[in-house]
N, C-alpha and C positions, 0 to 999 in steps of 0.2 A: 504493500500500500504506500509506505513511503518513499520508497524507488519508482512507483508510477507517480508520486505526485513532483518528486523532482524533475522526472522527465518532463513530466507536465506544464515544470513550470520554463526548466530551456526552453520546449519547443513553444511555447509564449513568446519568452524573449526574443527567439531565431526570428517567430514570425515579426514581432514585432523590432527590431533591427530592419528587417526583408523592407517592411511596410514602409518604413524609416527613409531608409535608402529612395524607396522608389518614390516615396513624398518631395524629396528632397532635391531629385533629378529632374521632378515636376515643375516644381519652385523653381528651380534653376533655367529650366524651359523657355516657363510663363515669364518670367523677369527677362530674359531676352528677348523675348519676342516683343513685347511691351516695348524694353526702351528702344530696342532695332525700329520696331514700326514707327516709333515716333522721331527717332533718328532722318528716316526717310519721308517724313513730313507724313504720317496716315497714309501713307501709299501703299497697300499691299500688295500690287504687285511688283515692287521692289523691291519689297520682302522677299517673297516668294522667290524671286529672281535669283536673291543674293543665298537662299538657304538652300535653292536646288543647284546650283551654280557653283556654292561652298561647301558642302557637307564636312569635310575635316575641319573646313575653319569654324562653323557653325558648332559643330559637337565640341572643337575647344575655347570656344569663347564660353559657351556653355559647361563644362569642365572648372572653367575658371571660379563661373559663379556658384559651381557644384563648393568647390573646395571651400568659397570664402562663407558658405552658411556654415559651416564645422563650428567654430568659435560662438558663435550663436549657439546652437544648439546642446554646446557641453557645459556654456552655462548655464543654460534654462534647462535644461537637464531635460526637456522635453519636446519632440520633432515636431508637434505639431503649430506649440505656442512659438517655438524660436522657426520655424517655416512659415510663419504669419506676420512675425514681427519685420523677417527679412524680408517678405516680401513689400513690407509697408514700406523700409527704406528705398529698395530700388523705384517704387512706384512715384514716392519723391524726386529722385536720382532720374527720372524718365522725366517727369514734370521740369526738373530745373532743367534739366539738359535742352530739351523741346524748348523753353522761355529763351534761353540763351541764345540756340539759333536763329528763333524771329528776330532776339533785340539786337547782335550782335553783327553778323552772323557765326557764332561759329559755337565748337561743343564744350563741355565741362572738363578742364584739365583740373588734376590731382593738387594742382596750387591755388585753386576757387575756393578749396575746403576752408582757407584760410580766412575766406568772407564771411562766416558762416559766426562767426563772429559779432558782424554787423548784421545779422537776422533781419533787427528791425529795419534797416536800410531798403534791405536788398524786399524782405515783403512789401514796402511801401512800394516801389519801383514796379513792381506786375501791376497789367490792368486789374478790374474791380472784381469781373467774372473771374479770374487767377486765384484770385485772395482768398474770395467766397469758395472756390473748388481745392482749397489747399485745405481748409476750416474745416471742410466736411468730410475731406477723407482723413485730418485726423482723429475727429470725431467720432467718426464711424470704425477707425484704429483701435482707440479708448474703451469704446461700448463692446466692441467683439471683445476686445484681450479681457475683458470684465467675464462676460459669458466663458467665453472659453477657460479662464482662468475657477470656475464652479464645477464646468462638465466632468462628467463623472468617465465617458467616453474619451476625454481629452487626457485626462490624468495615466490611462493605462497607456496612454505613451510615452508614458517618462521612460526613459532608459538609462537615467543616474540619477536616484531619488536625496541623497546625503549629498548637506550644503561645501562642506570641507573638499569633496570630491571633484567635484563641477570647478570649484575656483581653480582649485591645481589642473585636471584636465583643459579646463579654457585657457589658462596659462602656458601650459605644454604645449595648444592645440595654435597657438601664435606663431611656431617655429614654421607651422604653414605658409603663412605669410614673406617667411624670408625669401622663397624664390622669385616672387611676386616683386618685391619690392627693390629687390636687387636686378630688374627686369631690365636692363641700360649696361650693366656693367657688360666688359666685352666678352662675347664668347658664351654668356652664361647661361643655363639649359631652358628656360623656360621661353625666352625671345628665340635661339636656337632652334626650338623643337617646332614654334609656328613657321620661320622660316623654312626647315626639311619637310616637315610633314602635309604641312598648306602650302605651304611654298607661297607664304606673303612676302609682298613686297610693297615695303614703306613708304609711304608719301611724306617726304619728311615738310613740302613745301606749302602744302595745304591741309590742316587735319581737318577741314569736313571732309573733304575726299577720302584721307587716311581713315576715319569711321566708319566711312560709309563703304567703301570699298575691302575693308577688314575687321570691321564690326567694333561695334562700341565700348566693349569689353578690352580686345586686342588696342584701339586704337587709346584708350584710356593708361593702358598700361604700358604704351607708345612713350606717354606724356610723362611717367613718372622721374621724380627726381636722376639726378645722372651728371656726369659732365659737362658747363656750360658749351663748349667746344671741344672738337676730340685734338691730338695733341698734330702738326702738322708731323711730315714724318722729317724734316730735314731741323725741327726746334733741337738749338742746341746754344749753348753760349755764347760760343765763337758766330753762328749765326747772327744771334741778335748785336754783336758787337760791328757786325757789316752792316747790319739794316743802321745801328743809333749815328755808324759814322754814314751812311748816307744819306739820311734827310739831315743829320747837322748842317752838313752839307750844301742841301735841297735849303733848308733854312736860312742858310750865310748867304744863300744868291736871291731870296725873295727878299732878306733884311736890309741888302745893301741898299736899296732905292725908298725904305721905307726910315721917314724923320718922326712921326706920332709915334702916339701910346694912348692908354686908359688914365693914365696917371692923377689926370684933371677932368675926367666923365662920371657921372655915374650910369649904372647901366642895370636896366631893368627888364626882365622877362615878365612877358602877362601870356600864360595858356589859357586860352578861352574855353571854357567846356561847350564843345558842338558847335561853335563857330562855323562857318558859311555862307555861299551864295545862289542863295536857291533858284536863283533867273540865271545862272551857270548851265543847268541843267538845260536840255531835250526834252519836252513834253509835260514840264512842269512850269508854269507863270504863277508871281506874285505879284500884285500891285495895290499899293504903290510899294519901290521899293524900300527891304527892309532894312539895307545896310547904303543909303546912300550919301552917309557921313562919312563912312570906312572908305567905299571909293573915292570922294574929293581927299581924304588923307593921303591916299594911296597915289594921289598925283604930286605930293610932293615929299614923297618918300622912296627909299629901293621896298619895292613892291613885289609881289607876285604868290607862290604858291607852295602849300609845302607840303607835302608827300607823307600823309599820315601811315601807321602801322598797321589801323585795325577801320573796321564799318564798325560804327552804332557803340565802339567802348575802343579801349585800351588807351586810359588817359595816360596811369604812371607812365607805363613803355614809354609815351612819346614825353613825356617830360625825364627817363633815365637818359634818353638819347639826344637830348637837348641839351642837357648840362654836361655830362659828358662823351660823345662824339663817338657812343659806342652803340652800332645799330644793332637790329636783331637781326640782319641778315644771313652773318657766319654763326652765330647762335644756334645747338641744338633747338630740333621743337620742342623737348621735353621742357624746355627754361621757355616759360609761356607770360612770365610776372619775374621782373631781374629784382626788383623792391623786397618781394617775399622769399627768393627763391635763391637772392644770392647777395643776402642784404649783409653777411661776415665778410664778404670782402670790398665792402662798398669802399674802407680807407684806401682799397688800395687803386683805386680805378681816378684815372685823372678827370678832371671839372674845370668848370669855370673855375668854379671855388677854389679848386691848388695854381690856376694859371694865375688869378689876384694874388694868392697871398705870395708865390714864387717871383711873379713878372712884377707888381705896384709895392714889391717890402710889407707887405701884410698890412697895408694903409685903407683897404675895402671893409666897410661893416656889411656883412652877407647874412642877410636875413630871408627867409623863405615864409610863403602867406599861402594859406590854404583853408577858408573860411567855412570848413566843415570839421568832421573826426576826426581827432588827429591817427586815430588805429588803422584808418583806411591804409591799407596796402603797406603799415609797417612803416609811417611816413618822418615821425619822431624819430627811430632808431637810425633809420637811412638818413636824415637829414644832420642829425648829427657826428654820424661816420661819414660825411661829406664835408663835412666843417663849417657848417653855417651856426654866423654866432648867435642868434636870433631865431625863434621860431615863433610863428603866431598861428593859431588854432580858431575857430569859431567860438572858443568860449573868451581868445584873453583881444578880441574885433573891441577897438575903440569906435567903429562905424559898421553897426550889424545889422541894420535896416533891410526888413524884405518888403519886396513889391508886392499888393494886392496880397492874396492865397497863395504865396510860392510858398514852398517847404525853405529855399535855400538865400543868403545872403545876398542882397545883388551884388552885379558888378560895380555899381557904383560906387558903393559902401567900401567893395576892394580897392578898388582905382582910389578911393580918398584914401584907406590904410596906407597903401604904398606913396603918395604923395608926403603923408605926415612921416612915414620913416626916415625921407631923402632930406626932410626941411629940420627933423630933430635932430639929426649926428650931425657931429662937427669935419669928420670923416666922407670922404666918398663912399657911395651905397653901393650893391649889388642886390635888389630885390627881388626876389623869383616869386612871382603868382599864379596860382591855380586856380579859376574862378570853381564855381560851382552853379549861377544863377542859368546855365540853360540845360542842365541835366534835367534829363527826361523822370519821370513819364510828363510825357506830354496830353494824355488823354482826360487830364482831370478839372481842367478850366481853369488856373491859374490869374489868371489874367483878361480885365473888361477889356480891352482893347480891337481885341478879336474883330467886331466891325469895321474896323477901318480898314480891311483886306480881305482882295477877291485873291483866292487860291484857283491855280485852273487846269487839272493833270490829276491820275488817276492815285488819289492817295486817300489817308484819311483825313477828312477835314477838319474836327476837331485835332486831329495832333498836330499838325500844319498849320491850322490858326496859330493857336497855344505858342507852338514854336516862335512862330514866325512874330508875336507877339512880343516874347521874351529875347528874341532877334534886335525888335528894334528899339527896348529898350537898352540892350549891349551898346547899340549903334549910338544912342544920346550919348549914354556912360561915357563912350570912348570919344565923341567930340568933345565933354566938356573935359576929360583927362587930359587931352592935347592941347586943350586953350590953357591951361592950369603950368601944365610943362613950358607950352614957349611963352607965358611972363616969367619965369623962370629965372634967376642969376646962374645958377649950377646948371651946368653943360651935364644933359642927360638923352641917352640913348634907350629906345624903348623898343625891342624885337616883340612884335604883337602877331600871334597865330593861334588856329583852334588848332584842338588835338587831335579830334574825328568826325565824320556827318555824323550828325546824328540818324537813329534807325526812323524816325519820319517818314526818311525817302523811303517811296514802297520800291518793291522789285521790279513793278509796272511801270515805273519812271528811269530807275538805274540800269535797266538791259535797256534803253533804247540812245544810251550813253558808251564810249570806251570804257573798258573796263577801269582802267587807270582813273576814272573822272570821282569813283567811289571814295578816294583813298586822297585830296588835292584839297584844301583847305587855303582860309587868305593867309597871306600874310603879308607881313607890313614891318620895316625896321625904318621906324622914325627918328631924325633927331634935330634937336630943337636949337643947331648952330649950325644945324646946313640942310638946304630943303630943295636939294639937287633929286629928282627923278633916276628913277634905274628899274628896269623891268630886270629882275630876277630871272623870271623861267618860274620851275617847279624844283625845286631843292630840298633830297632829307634836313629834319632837323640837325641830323648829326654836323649838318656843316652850318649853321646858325653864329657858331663864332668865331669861326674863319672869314664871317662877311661882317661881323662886329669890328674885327679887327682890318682887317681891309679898308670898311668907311672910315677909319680913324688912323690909317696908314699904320697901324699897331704893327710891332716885331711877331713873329710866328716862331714857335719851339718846333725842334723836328717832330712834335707828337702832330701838331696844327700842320705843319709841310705836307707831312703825309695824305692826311685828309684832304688838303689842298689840292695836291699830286689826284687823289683818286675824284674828287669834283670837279676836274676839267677832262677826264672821260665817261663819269659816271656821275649826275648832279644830284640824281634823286632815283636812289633803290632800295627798296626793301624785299621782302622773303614776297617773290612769286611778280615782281616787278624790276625792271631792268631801264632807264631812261638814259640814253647818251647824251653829248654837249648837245645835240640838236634836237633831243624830244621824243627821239624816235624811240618806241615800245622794243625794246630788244630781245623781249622772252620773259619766261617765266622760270627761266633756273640758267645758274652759272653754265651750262653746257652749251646754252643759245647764242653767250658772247664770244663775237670771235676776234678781238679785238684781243693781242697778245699782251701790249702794254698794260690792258685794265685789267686783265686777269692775274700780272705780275704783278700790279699794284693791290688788288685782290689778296693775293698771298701773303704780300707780307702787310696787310692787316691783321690777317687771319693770325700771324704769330706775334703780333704784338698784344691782339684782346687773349688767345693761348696764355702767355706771359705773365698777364695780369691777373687771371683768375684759378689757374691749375699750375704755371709754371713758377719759374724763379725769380720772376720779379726783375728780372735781368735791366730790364731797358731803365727805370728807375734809376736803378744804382748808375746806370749809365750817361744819367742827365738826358735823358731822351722829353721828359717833360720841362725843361728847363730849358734859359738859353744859355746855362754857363758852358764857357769853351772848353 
C-alpha cells in the first residue's frame, strides 16, 4: 500500500513536471507570436511568412523565451502562476515595443530598461487609449493572480512547495542567464549557435530590419551590452603615435592662417527638442508659417541643416555627439544610449568642455541647462564626468514658466536661464541647452492657439496643430533670444538646432520625401559681432565645432583636424546614411563609398573612438586633444 502510494505520488509529479514543460513551451509560443505580430505592425501574414520561412530561427527565438520563464517559475515554485505572470511581462514588452515603433520609429533595446525608471514620464507620453489599455490589462493581471493564487486546481502545480528552496533554486536558476547576457562577447555559443544553425545574418545598420528579419527575441539580444567598437585589427601604439603625428600635422597647416580664438566669446549651445520645418516637406503645408522668425535669422547667420540620429526621439545621442564629435556611426548597434550605456568613461572622451578648459587656460564657466529630470538618460553623472561646473535641472529654473497646459518648461523661460548665466559670471560662458517645450505627445491640446493654422497633408490634425502651435511659440522665444544677444556687450556665439522630427510626421507624408529628408533639422550658428551669411549644407552634429571655431578663425587640435579632414568628404553621416561634399546620398553602409581617401579617413577615426573607450588611451597621453607641440 505504501509502495503504491509512493508511486502514486512520482507518477503525479512526472505528470505534473510533463504538464509543466508543455505549459511553459506554450507560454513561450504565445509570447512570441504576440510581440513578432506586433513587431510586424498586426500583419499576419508576415508573421506567417517569417515562421514558415524561419522554422530554426523561430523555434530558437522561442527557446530563448523557453529558458528565461525558468527563474520565474523556481521562485513561485509554481508553472502555472509564474506562466501567467510571465506572460503579463512580455504582453507589456509587446505593448512598449509596438509604442516605440509608431513614436520612434524603431524597437526596444536592453538600454530602455533604464527608463523604466521614469515610469511616470514615459506613461504620460502614450496616447489616452494606450494608458487606459495599459490600466486594464494590469488590472485584469491583479484580479486573475488573486483567483489563481485561491484555486485549489492551480496549487497542485506547485513543483517546489518550501520557501528556502525556490530562493536558492531561483538563485542557481540565474546562471541561465549568463549565456544570454554574455551574447556580444566574441565567439560565444549562444550568438554562434543562431548564426550555424539559422544561419542569421545581422543587420547591424538598421534594427527594425535586424527584428524583423530575425525576430524580436534574436534581434533584442543583438542589442545587448558589449563593446562600444570592436578593436581595429592594425590598433597598436606605434599606430596611434603615426595617426597623433599626422593630424598634428594636418593641424600646424590649418593653424598657420588662423589669428582668433574663443578667448573673448562666449559660446552657447540651444538643442531644440523637435525643432523643424514643416513647409520643408512634400505633401505637407502649414500656414501661416511656423518658424518665420528662424528663417529671417537664418539670413544672417551660417545657416542650414543638421543630420539628426534618430525619427521621432534620440535626443541624448544627438547632444553626446554634439559636444563631443563622437558619432554613432562606427559605434556597435548594441550601444543604442552612449549617456547610459557608456557613461564610466565619459572623462575620458574629448568635449567642448576639455577643448575650453585645455585651449582658453580653464577661463570658461561650462554650465549645462536641461529644464526637466535631471535622471533622464543619467544626465547628472554624465555631465559631471564631462566637466561642466554648473548644472541646472527643472527644479533649481530661476525662469520655469509653462505655456497654457504644457507639461514642460518653455523655451522661453530656457533662453532667459541661459541669458542670466552669461550676464552673472564674470568669466566667459559655455552654456549647453536642452529644451524640452516641444516634446510630444502632441495629441493632448496643449495649447489655444491651434486656430491660427490651416494644416494640409495627410496627418493627424490635432498632433500637427499642437505641434505646430508649440513650433511657433519656439519661433517668438528665439526672436526675442536674438534681440537680447545682439544688445549684448559680450561677444556670444549661439549654435541653435533640433535634435529630431518629431513623430507628427505620419508615414503618408515622409515616403513621399528622400529618405534622408526624415533625419535634417534647422540649424542656425548665430553671432552677435558678425552677421555675414553662409549656407552650411546639411552637417552631422559631430562637426558643430569645427565650424564654431572656423567662424572665429579658432586654432584646431589634431582631434578637431581630423574631423575637419573627414567633413570635407563626408559633411553629414550617420549609421545607414552617407552625404558627400556635394549632397549626394552615397548608401547606406560603408561598402557603398568608394571614395579611398574617406574611407582612410574613416579608419583612422575608427581607432581613435577604439582608443578612447576599450583601448589605451594612447592619443591622450599623446596631446592629440591639445595643441601642445
Amino acid at each position: 500500500m505504501r509502495r503504491s502510494r509512493l508511486r502514486e505520488k512520482k507518477k503525479e509529479k512526472a505528470i505534473t513536471l510533463l504538464l509543466s514543460i508543455i505549459l511553459t513551451i506554450l507560454v513561450a509560443t504565445i509570447s512570441f507570436i504576440f510581440i513578432q505580430l506586433l513587431q510586424f505592425n498586426l500583419s499576419i501574414s508576415l508573421l506567417m511568412d517569417f515562421v514558415l520561412g524561419n522554422i530554426t530561427l523561430t523555434v530558437m527565438n522561442i527557446f530563448v523565451l523557453w529558458i528565461a520563464q525558468w527563474p520565474f517559475i523556481l521562485l513561485l515554485g509554481n508553472t502555472i502562476r509564474s506562466s501567467f505572470v510571465f506572460l503579463f511581462f512580455m504582453i507589456l514588452f509587446g505593448i512598449g515595443n509596438y509604442q516605440k515603433m509608431l513614436y520612434r520609429p524603431e524597437p526596444i533595446y536592453p538600454s530602455d530598461v533604464i527608463m523604466l525608471k521614469d515610469i511616470n514620464f514615459l506613461f504620460f507620453s502614450v496616447e489616452r487609449i494606450v494608458q487606459i489599455s495599459i490600466i486594464f490589462v494590469i488590472i485584469t493581471f491583479l484580479v486573475s493572480l488573486f483567483f489563481l493564487s485561491k484555486s485549489t486546481y492551480v496549487k497542485k502545480a506547485n513543483i517546489i512547495n518550501k520557501g528556502y528552496i525556490r530562493v536558492i533554486s531561483f538563485i542557481v536558476s540565474l546562471v541561465l542567464f549568463i549565456p544570454l547576457i554574455l551574447f556580444n562577447k566574441t565567439d560565444y555559443i549562444v550568438k554562434t549557435s543562431f548564426e550555424k544553425f539559422a544561419e542569421v545574418q545581422w543587420i547591424s545598420f538598421n534594427q527594425v530590419k535586424n527584428y524583423e528579419k530575425n525576430g524580436v527575441v534574436a534581434g533584442f539580444l543583438y542589442n545587448l551590452g558589449g563593446q562600444a567598437i570592436n578593436e581595429p585589427p592594425e590598433y597598436s601604439r606605434k599606430k596611434m603615435q603615426e595617426l597623433a603625428n599626422k593630424y598634428k600635422n594636418e593641424a600646424k597647416e590649418i593653424n598657420t592662417t588662423r589669428k582668433g580664438s574663443l578667448d573673448d566669446v562666449n559660446l552657447v549651445y540651444i538643442m531644440n527638442e523637435s525643432l523643424s520645418d514643416p513647409n520643408s516637406f512634400e505633401g505637407l503645408s502649414v500656414t501661416p508659417d511656423p518658424i518665420v522668425n528662424h528663417k529671417q535669422v537664418s539670413k544672417v547667420s551660417w545657416s542650414g541643416q543638421s543630420l539628426a540620429q534618430g525619427f521621432g526621439g534620440g535626443t541624448a545621442n544627438a547632444e553626446f555627439e554634439a559636444l563631443t564629435g563622437i558619432s554613432f556611426e562606427p559605434l556597435l548597434p548594441n550601444i543604442s544610449s552612449a549617456y547610459t550605456q557608456l557613461t564610466s568613461t565619459m572623462n575620458r572622451v574629448p568635449s567642448v568642455i576639455s577643448y575650453l578648459n585645455n585651449e582658453a587656460n580653464d577661463e570658461y564657466t561650462k554650465t549645462a541647462i536641461h529644464p526637466f529630470q535631471s535622471s533622464m538618460y543619467r544626465r547628472t553623472g554624465v555631465y559631471n564626468e564631462m566637466g561642466f561646473d554648473n548644472l541646472i535641472f527643472e527644479e533649481d529654473m530661476d525662469f520655469d514658466d509653462k505655456l497654457e497646459s504644457s507639461l514642460y518648461i518653455s523655451d522661453w523661460s530656457a533662453y532667459q536661464q541661459v541669458l542670466q548665466e552669461i550676464t552673472k559670471t564674470k568669466t566667459k560662458d559655455f552654456v549647453h541647452l536642452v529644451t524640452m517645450q516641444g516634446h510630444g505627445p502632441y495629441h493632448v491640446g496643449y495649447f489655444g492657439n491651434l486656430q491660427k493654422f490651416v494644416v494640409e497633408g495627410k496627418v493627424s490634425q490635432m498632433d500637427m496643430l499642437n505641434y505646430v502651435s508649440s513650433l511657433q511659440y519656439t519661433d517668438e522665444a528665439l526672436l526675442s533670444y536674438v534681440s537680447e544677444v545682439n544688445k549684448s556687450d559680450e561677444k556670444i556665439i549661439t549654435v541653435y538646432w533640433g535634435d529630431h522630427l518629431p513623430a507628427a510626421y505620419s508615414y503618408d507624408v515622409t515616403k513621399q520625401n528622400k529618405d534622408v529628408a526624415k533625419y535634417q533639422t534647422p540649424l542656425i550658428i548665430h553671432s552677435n559681432f558678425s552677421s555675414e551669411h553662409e549656407d552650411l549644407g546639411t552637417i552631422s552634429p559631430m562637426f558643430f565645432m569645427n565650424k564654431v571655431l572656423e567662424k572665429v578663425d579658432g586654432k584646431v587640435t589634431p582631434y578637431y583636424a581630423l574631423l575637419e579632414k573627414i567633413s570635407e568628404k563626408l559633411p553629414a553621416f550617420e549609421k545607414g546614411f552617407y552625404l558627400d561634399s556635394n549632397y549626394q546620398d552615397l548608401g547606406n553602409n560603408r561598402k557603398d563609398i568608394k571614395d579611398q581617401e574617406a574611407l582612410e579617413l574613416l579608419n583612422d577615426y575608427d581607432l581613435i573612438i577604439y582608443d578612447i573607450f576599450h583601448g589605451g588611451d594612447y592619443a591622450k597621453d599623446m596631446d592629440f586633444y591639445t595643441n601642445k607641440p
